[in-house]
Legacy VTK file of the C-alpha trace (Angstrom):
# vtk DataFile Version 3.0
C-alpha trace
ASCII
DATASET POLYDATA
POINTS 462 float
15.045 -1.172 6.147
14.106 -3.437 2.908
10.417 -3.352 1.715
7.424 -4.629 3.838
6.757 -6.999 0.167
10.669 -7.983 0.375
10.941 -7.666 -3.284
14.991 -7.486 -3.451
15.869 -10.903 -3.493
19.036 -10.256 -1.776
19.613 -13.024 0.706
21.166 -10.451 3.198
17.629 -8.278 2.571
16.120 -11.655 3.527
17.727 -12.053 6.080
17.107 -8.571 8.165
13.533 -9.362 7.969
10.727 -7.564 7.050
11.898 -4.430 9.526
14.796 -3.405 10.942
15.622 -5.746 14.087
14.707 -4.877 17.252
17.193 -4.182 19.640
15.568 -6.901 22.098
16.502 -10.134 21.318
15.005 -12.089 23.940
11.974 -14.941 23.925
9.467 -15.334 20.552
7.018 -17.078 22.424
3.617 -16.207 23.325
2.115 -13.182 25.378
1.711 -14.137 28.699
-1.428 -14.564 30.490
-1.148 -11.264 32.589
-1.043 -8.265 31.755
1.575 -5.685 33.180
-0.338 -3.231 35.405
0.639 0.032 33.371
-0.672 -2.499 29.876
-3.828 -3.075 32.524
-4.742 0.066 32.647
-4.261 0.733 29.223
-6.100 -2.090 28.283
-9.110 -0.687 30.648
-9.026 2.421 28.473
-9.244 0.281 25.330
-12.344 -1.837 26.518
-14.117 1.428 27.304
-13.398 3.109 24.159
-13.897 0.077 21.451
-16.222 0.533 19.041
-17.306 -3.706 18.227
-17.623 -4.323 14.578
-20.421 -7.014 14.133
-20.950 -6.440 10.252
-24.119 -4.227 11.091
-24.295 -1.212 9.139
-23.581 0.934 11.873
-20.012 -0.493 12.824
-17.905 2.698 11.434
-20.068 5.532 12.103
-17.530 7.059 14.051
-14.877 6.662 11.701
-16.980 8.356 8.867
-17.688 11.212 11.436
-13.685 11.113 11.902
-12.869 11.387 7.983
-15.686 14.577 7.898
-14.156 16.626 4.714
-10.595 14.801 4.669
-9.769 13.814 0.983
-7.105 11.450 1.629
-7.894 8.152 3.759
-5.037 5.563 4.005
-6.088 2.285 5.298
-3.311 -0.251 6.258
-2.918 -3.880 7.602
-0.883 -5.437 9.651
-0.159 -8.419 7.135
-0.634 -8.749 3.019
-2.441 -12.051 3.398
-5.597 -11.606 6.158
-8.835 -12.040 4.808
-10.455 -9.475 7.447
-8.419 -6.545 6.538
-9.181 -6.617 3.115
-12.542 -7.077 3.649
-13.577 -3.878 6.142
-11.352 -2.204 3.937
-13.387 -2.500 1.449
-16.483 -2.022 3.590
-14.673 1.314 4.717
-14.499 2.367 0.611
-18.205 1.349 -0.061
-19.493 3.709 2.424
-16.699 6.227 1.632
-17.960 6.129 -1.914
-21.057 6.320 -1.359
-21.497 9.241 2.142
-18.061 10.769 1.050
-18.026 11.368 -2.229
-14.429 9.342 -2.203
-13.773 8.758 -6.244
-10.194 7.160 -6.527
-8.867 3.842 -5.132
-5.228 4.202 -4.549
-3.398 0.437 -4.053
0.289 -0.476 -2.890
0.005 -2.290 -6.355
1.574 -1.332 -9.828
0.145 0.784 -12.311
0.086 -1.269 -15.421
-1.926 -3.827 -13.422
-4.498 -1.769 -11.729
-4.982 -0.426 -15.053
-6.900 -3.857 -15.936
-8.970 -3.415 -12.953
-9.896 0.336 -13.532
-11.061 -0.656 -17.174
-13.255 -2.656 -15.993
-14.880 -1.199 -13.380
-15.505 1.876 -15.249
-17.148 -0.582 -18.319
-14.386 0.188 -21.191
-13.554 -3.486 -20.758
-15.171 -6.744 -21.408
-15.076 -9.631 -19.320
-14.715 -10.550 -15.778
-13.325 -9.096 -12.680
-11.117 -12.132 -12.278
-9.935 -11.389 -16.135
-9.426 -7.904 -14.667
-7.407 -9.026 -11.914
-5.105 -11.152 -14.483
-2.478 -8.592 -14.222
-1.463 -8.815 -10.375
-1.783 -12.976 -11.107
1.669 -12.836 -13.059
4.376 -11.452 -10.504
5.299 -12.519 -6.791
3.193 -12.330 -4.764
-0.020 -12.720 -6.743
-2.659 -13.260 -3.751
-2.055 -9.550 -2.417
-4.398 -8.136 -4.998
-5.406 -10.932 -7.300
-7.574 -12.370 -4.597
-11.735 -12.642 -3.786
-11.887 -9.757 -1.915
-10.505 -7.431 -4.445
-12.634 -9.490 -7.048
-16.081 -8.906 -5.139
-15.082 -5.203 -4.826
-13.862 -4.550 -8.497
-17.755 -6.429 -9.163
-19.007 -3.624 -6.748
-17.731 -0.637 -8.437
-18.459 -1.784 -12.047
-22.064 -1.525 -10.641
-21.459 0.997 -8.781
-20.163 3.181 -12.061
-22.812 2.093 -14.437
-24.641 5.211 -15.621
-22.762 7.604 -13.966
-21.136 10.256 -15.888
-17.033 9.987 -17.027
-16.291 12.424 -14.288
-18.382 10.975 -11.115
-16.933 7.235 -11.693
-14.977 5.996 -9.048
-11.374 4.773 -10.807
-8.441 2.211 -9.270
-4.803 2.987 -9.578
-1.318 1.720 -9.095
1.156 3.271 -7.116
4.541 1.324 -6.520
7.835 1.108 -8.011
8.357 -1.981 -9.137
6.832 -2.048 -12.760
9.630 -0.925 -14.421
9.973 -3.215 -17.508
5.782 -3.479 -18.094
5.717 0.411 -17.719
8.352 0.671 -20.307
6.456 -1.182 -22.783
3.327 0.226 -21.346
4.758 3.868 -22.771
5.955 2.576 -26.057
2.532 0.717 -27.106
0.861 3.415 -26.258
2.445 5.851 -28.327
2.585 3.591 -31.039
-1.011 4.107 -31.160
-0.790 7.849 -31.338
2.540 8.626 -32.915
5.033 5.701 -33.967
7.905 7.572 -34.693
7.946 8.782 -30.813
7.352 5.047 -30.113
10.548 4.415 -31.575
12.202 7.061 -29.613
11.061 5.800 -26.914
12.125 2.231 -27.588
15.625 3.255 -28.450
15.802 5.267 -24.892
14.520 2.138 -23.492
16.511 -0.205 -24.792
18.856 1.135 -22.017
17.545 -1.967 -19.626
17.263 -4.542 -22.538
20.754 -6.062 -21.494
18.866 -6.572 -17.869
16.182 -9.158 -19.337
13.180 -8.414 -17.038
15.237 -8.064 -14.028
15.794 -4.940 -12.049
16.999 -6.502 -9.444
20.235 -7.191 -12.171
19.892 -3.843 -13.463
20.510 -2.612 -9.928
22.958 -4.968 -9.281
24.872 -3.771 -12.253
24.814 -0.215 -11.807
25.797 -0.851 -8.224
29.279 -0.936 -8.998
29.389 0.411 -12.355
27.420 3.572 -12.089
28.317 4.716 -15.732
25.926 1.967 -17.212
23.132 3.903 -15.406
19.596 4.506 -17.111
18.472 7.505 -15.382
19.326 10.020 -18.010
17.086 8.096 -20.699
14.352 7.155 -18.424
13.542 11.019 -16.886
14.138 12.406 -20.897
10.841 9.911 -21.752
9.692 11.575 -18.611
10.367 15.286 -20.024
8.819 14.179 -23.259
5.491 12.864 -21.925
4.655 15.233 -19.672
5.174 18.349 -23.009
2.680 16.162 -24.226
0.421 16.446 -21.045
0.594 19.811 -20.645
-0.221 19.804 -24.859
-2.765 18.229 -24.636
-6.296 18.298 -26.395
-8.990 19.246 -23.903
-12.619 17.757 -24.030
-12.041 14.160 -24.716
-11.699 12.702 -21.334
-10.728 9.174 -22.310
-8.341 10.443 -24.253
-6.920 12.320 -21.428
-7.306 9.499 -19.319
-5.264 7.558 -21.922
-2.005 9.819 -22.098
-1.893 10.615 -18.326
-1.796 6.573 -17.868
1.298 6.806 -20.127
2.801 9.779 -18.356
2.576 7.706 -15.070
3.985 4.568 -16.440
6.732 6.844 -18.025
7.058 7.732 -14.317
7.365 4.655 -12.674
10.149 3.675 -15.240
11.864 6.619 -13.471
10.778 5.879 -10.003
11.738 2.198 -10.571
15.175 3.087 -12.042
15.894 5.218 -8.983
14.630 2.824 -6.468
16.592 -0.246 -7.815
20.028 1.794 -8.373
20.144 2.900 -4.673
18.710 -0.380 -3.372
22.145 -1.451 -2.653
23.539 1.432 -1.313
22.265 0.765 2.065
20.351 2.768 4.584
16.966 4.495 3.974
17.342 5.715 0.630
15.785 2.684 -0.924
12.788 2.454 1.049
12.381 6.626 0.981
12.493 6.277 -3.076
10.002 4.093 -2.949
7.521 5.735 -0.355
8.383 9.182 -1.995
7.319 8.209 -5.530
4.202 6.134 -3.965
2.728 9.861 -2.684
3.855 11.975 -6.085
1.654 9.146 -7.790
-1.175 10.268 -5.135
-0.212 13.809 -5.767
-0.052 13.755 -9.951
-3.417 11.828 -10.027
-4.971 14.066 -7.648
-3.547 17.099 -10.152
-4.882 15.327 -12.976
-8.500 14.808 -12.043
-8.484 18.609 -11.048
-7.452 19.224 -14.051
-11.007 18.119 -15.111
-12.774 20.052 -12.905
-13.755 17.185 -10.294
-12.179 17.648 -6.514
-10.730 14.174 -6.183
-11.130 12.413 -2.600
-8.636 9.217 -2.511
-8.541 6.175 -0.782
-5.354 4.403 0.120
-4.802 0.966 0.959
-1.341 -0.076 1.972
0.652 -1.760 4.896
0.317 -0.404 8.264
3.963 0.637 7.472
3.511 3.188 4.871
0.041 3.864 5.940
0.921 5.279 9.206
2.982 7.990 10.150
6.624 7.339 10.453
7.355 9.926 12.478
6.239 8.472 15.441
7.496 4.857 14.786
11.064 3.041 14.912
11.363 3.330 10.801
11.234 7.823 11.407
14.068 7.128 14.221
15.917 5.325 11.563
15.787 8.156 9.122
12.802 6.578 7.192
10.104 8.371 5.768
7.115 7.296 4.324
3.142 8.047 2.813
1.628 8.245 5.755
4.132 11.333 7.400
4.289 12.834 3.475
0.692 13.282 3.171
-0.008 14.370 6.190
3.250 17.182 5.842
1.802 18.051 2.778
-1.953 17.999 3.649
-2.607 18.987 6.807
-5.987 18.436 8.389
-7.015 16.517 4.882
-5.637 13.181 5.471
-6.852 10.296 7.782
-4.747 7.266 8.574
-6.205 3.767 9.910
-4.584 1.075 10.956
-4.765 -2.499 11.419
-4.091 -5.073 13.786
-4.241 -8.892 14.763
-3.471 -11.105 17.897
-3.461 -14.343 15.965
-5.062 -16.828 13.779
-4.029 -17.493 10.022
-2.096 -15.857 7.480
-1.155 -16.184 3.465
2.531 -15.809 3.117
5.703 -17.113 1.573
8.264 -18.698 3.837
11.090 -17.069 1.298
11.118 -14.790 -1.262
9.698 -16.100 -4.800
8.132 -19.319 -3.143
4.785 -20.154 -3.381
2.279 -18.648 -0.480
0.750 -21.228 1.434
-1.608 -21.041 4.607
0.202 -19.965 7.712
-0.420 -19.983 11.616
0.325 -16.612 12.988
1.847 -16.610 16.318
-0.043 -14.755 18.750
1.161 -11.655 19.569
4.323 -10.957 21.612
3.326 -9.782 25.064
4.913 -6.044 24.958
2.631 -5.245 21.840
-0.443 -3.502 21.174
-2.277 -6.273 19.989
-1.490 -7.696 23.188
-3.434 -5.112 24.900
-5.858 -5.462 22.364
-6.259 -9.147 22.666
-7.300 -8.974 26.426
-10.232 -6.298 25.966
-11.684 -9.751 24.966
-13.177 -8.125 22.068
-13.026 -10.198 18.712
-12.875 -7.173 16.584
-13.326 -3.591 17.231
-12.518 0.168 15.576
-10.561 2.657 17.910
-10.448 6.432 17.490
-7.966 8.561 19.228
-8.955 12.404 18.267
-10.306 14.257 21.593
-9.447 11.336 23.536
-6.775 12.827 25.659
-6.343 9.615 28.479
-6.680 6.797 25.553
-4.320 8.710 23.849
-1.675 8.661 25.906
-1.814 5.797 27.437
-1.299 4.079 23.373
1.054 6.552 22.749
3.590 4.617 24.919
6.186 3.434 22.692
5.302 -0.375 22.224
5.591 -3.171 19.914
3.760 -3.506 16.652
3.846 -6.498 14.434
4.177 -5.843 10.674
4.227 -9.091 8.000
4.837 -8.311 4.583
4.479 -11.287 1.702
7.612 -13.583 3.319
6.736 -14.846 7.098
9.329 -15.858 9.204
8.001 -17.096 12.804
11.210 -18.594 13.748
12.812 -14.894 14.233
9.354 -13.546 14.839
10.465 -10.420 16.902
13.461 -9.273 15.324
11.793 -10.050 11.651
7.909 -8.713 12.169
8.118 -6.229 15.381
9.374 -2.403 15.320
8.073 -0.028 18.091
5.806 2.970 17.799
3.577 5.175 19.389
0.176 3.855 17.927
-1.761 6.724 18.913
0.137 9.347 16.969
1.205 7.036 14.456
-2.963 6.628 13.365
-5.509 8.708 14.025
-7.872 5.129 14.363
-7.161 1.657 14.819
-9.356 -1.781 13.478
-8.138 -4.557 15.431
-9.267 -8.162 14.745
-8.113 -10.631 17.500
-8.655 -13.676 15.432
-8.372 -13.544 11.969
-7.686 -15.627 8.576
-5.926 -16.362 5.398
-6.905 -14.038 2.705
-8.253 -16.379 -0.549
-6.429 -16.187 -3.764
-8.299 -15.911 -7.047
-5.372 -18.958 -8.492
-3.675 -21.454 -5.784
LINES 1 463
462 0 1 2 3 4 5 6 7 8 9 10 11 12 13 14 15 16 17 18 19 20 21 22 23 24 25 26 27 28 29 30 31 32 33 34 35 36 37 38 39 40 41 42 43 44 45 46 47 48 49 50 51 52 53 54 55 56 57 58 59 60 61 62 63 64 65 66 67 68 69 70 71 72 73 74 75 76 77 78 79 80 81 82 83 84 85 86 87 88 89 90 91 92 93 94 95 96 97 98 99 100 101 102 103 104 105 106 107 108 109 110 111 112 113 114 115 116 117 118 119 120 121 122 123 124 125 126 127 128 129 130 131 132 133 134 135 136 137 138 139 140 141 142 143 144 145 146 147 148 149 150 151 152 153 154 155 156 157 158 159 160 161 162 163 164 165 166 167 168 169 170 171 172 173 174 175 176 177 178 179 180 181 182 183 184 185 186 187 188 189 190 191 192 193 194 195 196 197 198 199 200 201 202 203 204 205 206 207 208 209 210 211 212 213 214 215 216 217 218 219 220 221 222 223 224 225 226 227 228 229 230 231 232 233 234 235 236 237 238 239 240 241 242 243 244 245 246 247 248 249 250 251 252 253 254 255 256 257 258 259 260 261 262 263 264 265 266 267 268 269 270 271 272 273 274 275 276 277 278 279 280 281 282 283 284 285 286 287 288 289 290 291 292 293 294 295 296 297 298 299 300 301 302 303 304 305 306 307 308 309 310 311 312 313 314 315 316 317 318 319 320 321 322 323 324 325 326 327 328 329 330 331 332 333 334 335 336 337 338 339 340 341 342 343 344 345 346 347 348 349 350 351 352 353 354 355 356 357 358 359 360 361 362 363 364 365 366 367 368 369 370 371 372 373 374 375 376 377 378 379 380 381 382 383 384 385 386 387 388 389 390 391 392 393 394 395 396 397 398 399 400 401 402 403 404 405 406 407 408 409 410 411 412 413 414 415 416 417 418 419 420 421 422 423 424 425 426 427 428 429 430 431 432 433 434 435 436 437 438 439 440 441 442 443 444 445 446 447 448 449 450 451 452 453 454 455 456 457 458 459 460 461
């Protein structure tokens, strides 16, 4: 299953869509009009249970009384490019902030970029948020974070931070794969600043990928077939070497501290992204699982690092619906996928609350192929076996749904059913076997936001 953001630019990865294809191949139309009488009664169960959201203050109550004492939230969406999503998701962090005591935003972003935006909103840079945001602005596909949502939020939390001590500011973090090359100079520059001859180390070890340009997707084309021209070796010794320095390091000056674990991590993603781009073409899971499983060691090795300080970090997550959600209990698990979602709930149990999000139809900003520019989209309305579907004739525009100690709702959305997943590249024309994969919603989430109608998320730069 290639990534929800497609970033191989494989035709073939193209090709197979965002998700693996359905096994159905039948009509992409529309839903119908009627519902089937086992969706009817679901749908019944819905309409009772639906929470609206009107944009009163009130509108997630319940969820906050869901979360209680978790320290992990992961909030998803159905699409990188609605406008709605991003904005209750950031409603969802103000009030998690604020009631919860939530200090860390975790994005499906890099960490060299975020790194911009968590200068700023903790006032050790100058400038504005869109300056902040310059970072996500210069890779494919620029609008998921470099957009006015994530602009009015960064604005948010600088205020937000002002006066508060070092170690009760709220910070924003990176947590992909695919920074490979920016990470790599990321580690260098920084230790030229603290110790050049280990900068030059570094840079020799580096110098591995220099024959690659700026291109993993050559690097792991290369090493594809000739797996003796392999980085790995030179990328987990920078690993080695940064984290002796970690664990060496000089206690009391926190942005100091701050400083070298941002280089530890970016010495880590050039080892995550190594991994993830020299298995990309073997095939199967292993791509997506390197990927997913470096995305929650990031969650983990922050989490250890702000302990490490004496604070008792509570993180907020926002990714897709498919790495927000448990795999487990969706088509990608059944495929031998894992992914955030299932690994922090294995790993903390009880502490971890996952939301997702859905649509029925409306607007959405995507590419029509990899690399081109995003451009304003119709979404088709939902395919008829789906949970938005169901959703959509509650006749509800927007709503939050929690499942916990609701034994008939539960089950009757635990039904394995359709759910629609667009990543950065929309392809109507092969809408089910490109944007559908089946799950059992219920069990996959422990609380659902569904907006029936909903629009293209702005970009900061058209």
């Amino acid at each position: 299953m290639p990534s929800i953001r497609f970033r191989p630019r494989a035709a073939a990865l193209l090709l197979a869509g965002v998700l693996a294809a359905c096994s159905s191949t039948g009509n992409d139309g529309g839903p119908t009009s009627v519902l089937a009488p086992e969706d009817q009664a679901a749908m019944e169960l819905v309409r009772a249970a639906a929470i609206p959201i009107t944009g009163a203050a009130t509108d997630y109550d319940s969820l906050m009384a869901l979360v209680g004492d978790a320290r992990f939230v992961l909030l998803g969406e159905a699409t990188h490019g609605t406008q709605e999503f991003y904005h209750e998701r950031a409603r969802i962090t103000q009030r998690l902030i604020q009631e919860k005591g939530f200090s860390a935003i975790v994005v499906e972003g890099e960490w060299p970029d975020a790194e911009g935006v968590h200068r700023y909103i903790r006032g050790e840079r100058a400038g504005t948020a869109e300056a902040a945001l310059a970072g996500f602005q210069t890779d494919f596909p620029e609008w998921m974070w470099a957009n006015t949502a994530i602009r009015d939020l960064a604005v948010w939390l600088r205020q937000h931070n002002v006066g508060r001590p070092a170690g009760n500011q709220v910070g924003f973090y990176g947590m992909d794969v695919y920074s490979l090359f920016e990470s790599a100079d990321s580690v260098v520059a920084y230790l030229r600043r603290v110790d050049p001859a280990a900068a030059e180390q570094a840079r020799q070890r580096y110098a591995c990928f220099d024959s690659y340009g700026d291109d993993p997707q050559r690097y792991g084309a290369a090493v594809s077939s000739q797996p003796g021209r392999a980085c790995r070796d030179a990328a987990a010794e920078q690993v080695a070497e940064m984290e002796r320095r970690y664990a060496a390091r000089p206690r009391g000056d926190a942005r100091a501290e701050d400083d070298l674990f941002s280089a530890l991590q970016n010495a880590r993603a050039v080892q995550g992204g190594e991994t993830y781009f020299r298995v990309l073409y073997q095939g199967g899971a292993a791509s997506w699982n390197e990927r997913d499983a470096h995305m929650a060691r990031t969650l983990e090795n922050l989490v250890g690092h702000l302990e490490s300080r004496g604070q008792t970090p509570k993180v907020v997550v926002w990714a897709h619906n498919t790495h927000a959600g448990d795999a487990r209990l969706t088509e990608m698990g059944q495929g031998g996928e894992h992914n955030v979602g299932q690994l922090m709930r294995e790993r903390y149990d009880g502490l971890s609350v996952l939301v997702g999000f859905t649509t029925y139809e409306g607007t959405v900003l995507a590419a029509e192929e990899w690399d081109a520019p995003g451009r304003v989209r119709e979404l088709n309305p939902a395919l008829p076996e789906s949970y938005s579907a169901i959703f959509h004739h509650t006749g509800i525009p927007a709503f939050l749904l929690t499942f916990r100690g609701r034994e008939a709702l539960s089950a009757a959305m635990g039904e394995p059913r359709l759910e629609r997943a667009v990543g950065v590249v929309y392809a109507p024309r092969t809408e089910r076997q490109s944007h559908y994969f089946t799950a059992r919603m219920s069990q996959q989430f422990d609380a659902i936001i569904h907006v029936d109608r909903s629009t293209a998320v702005t970009p900061l730069r058209r």
